[in-house]
C-alpha positions in Angstrom: -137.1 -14.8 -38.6 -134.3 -13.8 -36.6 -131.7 -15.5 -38.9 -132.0 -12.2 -40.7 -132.4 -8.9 -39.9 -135.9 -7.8 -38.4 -137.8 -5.1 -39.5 -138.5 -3.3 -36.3 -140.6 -0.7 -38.0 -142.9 -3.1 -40.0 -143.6 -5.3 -37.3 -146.7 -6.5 -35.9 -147.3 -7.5 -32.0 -146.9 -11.4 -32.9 -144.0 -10.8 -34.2 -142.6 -8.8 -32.0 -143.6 -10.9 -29.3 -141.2 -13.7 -31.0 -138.4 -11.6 -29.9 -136.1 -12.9 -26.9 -136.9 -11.1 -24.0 -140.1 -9.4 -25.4 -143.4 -10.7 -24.3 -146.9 -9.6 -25.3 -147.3 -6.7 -23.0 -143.6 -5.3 -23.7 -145.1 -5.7 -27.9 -148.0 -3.7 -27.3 -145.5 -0.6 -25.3 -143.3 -1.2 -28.7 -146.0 -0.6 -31.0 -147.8 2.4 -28.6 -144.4 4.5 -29.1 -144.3 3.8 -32.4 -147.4 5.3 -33.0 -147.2 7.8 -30.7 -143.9 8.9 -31.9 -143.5 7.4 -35.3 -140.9 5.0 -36.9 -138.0 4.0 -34.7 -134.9 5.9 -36.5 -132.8 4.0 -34.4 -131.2 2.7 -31.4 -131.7 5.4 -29.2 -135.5 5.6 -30.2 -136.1 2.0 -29.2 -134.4 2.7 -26.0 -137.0 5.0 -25.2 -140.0 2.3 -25.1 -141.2 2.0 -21.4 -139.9 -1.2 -20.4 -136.5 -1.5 -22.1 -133.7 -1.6 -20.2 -130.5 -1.2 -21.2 -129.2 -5.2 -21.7 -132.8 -6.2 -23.5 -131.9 -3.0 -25.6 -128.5 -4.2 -26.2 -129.5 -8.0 -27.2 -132.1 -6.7 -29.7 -130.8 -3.4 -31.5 -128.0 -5.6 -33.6 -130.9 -7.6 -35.2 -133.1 -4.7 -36.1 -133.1 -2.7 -38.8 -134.8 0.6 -39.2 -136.9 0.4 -42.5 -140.0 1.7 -43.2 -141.3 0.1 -46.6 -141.6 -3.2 -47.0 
């Protein structure tokens, strides 16, 4: 999975919780803003998930990308 770019947007919590540095409780604030707020358009959104600190953010926004359709 993380060979290739991840699909932040399409994501479920398991796989989200696959990511270094995210467990399940940081998944579940990751999907919350997302549906509070919508798709992540991009770094800065995902920067704005309670419990994201700048160094997790930086380790995880290369590997992401932004899509919304499968």
């Amino acid at each position: 999975m993380l060979g290739r770019p991840f699909a932040i947007n399409l994501a479920g919590a398991e796989d989200l919780d696959m990511l270094p540095g995210v467990g399940p409780r940081l998944a579940e604030n990751i999907l919350a803003y997302r549906s509070r707020h919508g798709p992540f358009t991009g770094p800065d959104a995902f920067r704005r998930v309670s419990g994201i600190g700048p160094s997790l953010a930086a380790r995880l926004t290369p590997m992401f990308t932004y899509t919304t359709t499968p």
